[in-house]
N, C-alpha and C positions, 0 to 999 in steps of 0.2 A: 925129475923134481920141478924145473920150471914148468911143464905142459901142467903139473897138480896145482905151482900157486896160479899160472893164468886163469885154471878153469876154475878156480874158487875165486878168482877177481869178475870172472864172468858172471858166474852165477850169483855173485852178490855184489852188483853195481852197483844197485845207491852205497851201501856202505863206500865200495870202492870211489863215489863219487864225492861223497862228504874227505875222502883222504885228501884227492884231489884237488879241489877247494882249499883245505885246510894249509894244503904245502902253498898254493899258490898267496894266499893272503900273508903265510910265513915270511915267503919271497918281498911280496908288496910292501908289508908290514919296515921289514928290512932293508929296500931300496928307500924308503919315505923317509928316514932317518939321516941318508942320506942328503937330503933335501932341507934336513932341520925340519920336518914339519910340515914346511908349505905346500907341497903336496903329497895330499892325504892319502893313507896306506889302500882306503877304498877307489879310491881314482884310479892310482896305477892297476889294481887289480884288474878291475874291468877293462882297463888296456889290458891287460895283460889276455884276459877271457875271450877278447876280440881276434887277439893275435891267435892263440891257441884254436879257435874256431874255423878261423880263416885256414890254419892249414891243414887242422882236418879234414873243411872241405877239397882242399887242394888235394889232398890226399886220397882220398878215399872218393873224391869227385860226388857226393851225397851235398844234399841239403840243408843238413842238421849238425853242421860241426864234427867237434870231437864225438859227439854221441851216437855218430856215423860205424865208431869203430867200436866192434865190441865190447874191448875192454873198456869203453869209457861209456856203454850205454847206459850207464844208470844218470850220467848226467842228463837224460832227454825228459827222466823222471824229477831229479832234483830242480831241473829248470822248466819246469811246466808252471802250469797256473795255480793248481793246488798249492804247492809251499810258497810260491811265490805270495801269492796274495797272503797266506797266513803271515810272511813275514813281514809285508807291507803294517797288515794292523796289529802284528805285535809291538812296532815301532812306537806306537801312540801309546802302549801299558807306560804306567808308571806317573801319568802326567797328574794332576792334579785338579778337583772338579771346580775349586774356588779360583785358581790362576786362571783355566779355560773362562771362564766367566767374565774375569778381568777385562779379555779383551775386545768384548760387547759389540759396536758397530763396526770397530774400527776393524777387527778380525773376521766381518761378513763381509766389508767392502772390500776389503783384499782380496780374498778369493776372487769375486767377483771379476775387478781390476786385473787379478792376474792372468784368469783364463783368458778375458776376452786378447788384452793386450798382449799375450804370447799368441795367439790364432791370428790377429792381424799380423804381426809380425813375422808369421813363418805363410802369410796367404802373399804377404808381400814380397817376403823370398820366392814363394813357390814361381807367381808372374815374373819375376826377375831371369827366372832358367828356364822361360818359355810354356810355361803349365798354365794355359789360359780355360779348362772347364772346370766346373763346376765343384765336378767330384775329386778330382787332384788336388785344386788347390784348396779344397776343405782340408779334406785328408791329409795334407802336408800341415796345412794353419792344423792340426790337430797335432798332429806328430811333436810341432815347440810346442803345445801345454805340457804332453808328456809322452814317454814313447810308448805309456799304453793305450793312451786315450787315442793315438794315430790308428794305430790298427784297429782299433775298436769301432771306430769313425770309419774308416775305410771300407769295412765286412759290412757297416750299416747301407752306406753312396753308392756302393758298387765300385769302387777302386779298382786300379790294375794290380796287379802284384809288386809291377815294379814300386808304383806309387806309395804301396803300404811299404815298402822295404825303405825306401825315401824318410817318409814321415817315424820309421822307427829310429835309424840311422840319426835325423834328427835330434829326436830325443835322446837319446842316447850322447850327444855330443854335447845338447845342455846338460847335461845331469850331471856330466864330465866336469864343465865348465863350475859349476853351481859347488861343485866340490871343493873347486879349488881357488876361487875367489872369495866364499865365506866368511875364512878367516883372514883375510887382506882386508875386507869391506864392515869386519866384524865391531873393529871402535870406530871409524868415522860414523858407522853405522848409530853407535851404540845398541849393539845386539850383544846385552850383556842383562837381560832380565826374561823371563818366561813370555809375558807381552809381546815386549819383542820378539820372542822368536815365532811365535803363532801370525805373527802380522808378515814378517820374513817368510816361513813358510808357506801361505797364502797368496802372498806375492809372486813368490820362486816356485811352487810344485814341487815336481818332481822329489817325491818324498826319498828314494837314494842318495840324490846329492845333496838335498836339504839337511838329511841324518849325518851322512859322512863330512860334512861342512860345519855341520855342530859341533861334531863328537870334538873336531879337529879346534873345535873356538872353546868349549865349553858343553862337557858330556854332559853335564844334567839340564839341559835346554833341547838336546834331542829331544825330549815324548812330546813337548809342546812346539814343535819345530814343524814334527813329523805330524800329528795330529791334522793339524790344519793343509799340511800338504798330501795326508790321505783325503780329506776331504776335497782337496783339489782335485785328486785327480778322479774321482765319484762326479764333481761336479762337474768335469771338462767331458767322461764319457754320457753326461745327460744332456748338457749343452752343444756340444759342437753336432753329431749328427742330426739333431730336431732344430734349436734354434736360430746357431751359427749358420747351418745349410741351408734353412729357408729364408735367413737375411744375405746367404750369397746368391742364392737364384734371383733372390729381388731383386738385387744389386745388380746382378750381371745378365 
């Protein structure tokens, strides 16, 4: 009876991977309450995805996580780039075309502002732990705008492997971060209008913790949160490999 259901959890992973997910965010969902709140049920999760990751690799000594092990191979599918990007710009349905409009300059200068000032900021960590070429410390100043736009950046420079795992890891710890300071930052900020959250998310990127930092302050300001922080990270994979990396080789 077991060998019937694993091999029907084998042969239908994604489903089996959508369960998996499902439990874990239950889990998340349920430790955040825990917290009152303050940290948000999507924060933990992806700790939590990290952990699980890690000892698949440990485990199974593979590259690729849980998805290492059969039964859990559909998550290599559910976490690929197809649904990921679909859920990246589903994030943005819902917003409003007269609010996006609202926020005119001030929500182009954002972006702008955001990229560049997370790439300086993560080219200034990268020199800090000894990454003095070129393509590393792009690649990392890529990795803080977002952790897609790191690797993105990196397959373009020519990056090591390590370098691109670096600048993803990065991201991935802003994004962490961006989750859980939102709704701390959310009144001094006054991030209590649509405006504001397009200017906020322009600012911040990284459109997961942008969303789950909303959801956590005020769910109907995610689509315009999330909007401008998918255009960030569009605009960090256009900027950092062309413009950023030929004002670092000027520079250096």
């Amino acid at each position: 009876m077991m060998d019937i259901i694993v091999g029907i959890m084998t042969d239908y992973g994604l489903v089996m991977s959508f369960a998996v997910v499902g439990v874990v965010m239950w889990v998340s969902y349920g430790l955040s309450k825990l917290t009152k709140g303050r940290i948000h049920g999507s924060a933990i999760a992806i700790v939590l995805g990290l952990v699980l990751a890690f000892i698949g690799g440990i485990a199974t000594g593979g590259s690729k996580g849980l998805s290492d092990v059969a039964l859990f191979s559909g998550l290599g599918v559910m976490g690929g780039s197809m649904l990921r990007d679909f859920a990246i710009i589903s994030t943005a349905f819902g917003a409003r075309l007269e609010e996006i409009k609202k926020s005119g300059l001030p929500g182009i200068l954002s972006l702008l502002i955001g990229v560049v000032l997370a790439f300086i900021l993560g080219v200034v960590l990268a020199f800090a732990f000894g990454y003095t070429d070129v393509a590393s410390m792009t690649t990392i100043g890529a990795g803080a705008v977002t952790f897609i736009v790191g690797p993105v950046t990196g397959a373009a420079v020519g990056a090591t492997s390590d370098v691109v795992a670096i600048s993803i890891a990065i991201g991935v710890i802003k994004s962490i971060v961006v989750m859980i300071i939102t709704p701390v930052l959310a009144k001094p900020l006054r991030l209590n209008n649509p405006k504001a959250a397009m200017i906020y998310g322009g600012l911040m990127g990284t459109t997961s913790g942008t969303a789950a930092g909303l959801a956590a302050t005020d769910a109907r300001l995610v689509p315009y949160g999330a909007m401008t922080a998918t255009f960030y990270t569009g605009l960090g994979c256009l900027l950092c490999p062309s413009v950023l990396y030929l004002a670092m080789t000027t520079l250096l």
